[in-house]
C-alpha positions in Angstrom: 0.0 0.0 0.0 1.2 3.6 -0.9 0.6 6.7 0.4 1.6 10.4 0.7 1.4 12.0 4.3 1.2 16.1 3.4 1.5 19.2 6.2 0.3 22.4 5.2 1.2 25.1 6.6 -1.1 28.0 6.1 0.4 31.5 4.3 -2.8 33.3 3.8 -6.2 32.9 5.3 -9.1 32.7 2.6 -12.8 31.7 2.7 -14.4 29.1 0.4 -16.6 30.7 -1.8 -17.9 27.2 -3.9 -16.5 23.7 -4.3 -15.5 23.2 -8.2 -14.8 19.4 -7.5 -14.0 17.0 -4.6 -11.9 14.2 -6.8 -9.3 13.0 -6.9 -9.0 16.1 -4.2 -11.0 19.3 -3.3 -10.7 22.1 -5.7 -12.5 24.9 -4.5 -13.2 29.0 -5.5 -12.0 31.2 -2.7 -11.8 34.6 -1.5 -8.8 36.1 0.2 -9.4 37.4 3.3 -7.9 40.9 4.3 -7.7 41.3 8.6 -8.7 44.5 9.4 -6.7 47.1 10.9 -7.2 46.9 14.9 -9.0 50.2 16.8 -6.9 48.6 19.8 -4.3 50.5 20.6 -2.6 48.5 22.6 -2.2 44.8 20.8 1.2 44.1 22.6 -0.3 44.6 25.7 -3.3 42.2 24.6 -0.8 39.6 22.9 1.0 39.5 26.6 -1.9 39.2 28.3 -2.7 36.2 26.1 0.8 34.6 26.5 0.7 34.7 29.9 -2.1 32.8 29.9 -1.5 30.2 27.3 1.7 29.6 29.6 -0.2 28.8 32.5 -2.6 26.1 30.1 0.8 24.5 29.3 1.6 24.1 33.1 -1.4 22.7 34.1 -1.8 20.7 30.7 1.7 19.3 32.0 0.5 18.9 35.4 -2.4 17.0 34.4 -0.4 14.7 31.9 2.1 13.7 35.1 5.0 15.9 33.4 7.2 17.9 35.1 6.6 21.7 35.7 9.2 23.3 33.9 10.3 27.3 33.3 7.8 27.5 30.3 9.7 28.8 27.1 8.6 32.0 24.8 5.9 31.5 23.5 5.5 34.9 21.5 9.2 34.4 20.0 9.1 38.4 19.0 5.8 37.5 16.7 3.9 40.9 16.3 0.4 40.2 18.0 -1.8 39.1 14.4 0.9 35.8 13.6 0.4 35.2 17.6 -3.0 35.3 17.4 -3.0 32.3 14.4 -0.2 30.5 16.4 -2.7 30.6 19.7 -5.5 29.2 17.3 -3.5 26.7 16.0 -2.8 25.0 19.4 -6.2 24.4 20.3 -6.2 20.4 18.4 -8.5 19.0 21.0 -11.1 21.7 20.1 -11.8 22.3 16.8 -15.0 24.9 17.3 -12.8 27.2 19.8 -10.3 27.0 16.9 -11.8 27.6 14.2 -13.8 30.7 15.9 -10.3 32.1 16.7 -8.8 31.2 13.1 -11.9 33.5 11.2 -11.4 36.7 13.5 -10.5 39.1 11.1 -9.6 41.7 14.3 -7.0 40.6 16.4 -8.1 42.5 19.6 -11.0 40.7 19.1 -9.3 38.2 21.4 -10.0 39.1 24.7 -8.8 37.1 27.3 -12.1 36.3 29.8 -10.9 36.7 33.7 -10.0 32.8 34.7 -8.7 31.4 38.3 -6.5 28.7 38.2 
């Protein structure tokens, strides 16, 4: 038996617009989608806000998993805040709805972190 195993890593974020066919593979019609410049002033501040939290759901992600608690790494890696933003969707593999809602934000500060306890 042979097969192919493909990654893709997305470059630009589009919107299907109409399948043209689904064999031997899915050709579609799409529409490039633009994100809109962000009234928020302050994005870095929002984008920090965000990594400190996605560090903390690695720690207890860790915690739960039996791994040891670690000095969590940088997440952000100098990103400005929109790349983050798609980076912070696409760790979210267990929960494709939450995922996909981040992924078609076409405002970055739409993100906003809700207050959490942990």
């Amino acid at each position: 038996m042979n097969f192919s195993l493909y990654f893709c890593k997305g470059q630009e974020r589009f919107r299907v617009t109409d399948l043209v066919r689904t064999k031997p593979y899915l050709v579609a019609k799409v529409t490039w989608l633009q994100d809109r410049p962000s009234g928020e002033e302050n994005l870095d501040e929002l984008a920090n806000e965000v990594e400190v939290l996605m560090k903390e759901v690695v720690r207890l992600s860790n915690r739960l998993n039996g791994k040891l608690d670690k000095e969590s790494q940088d997440l952000r890696k100098n990103q400005f805040p929109t790349p983050f933003s798609f980076f912070i969707g696409s760790t979210f593999e267990g929960a494709p709805m939450e995922q996909q809602v981040l992924l078609e934000l076409e405002d970055t500060a739409a993100i906003k972190p809700k207050t959490m306890s942990f």
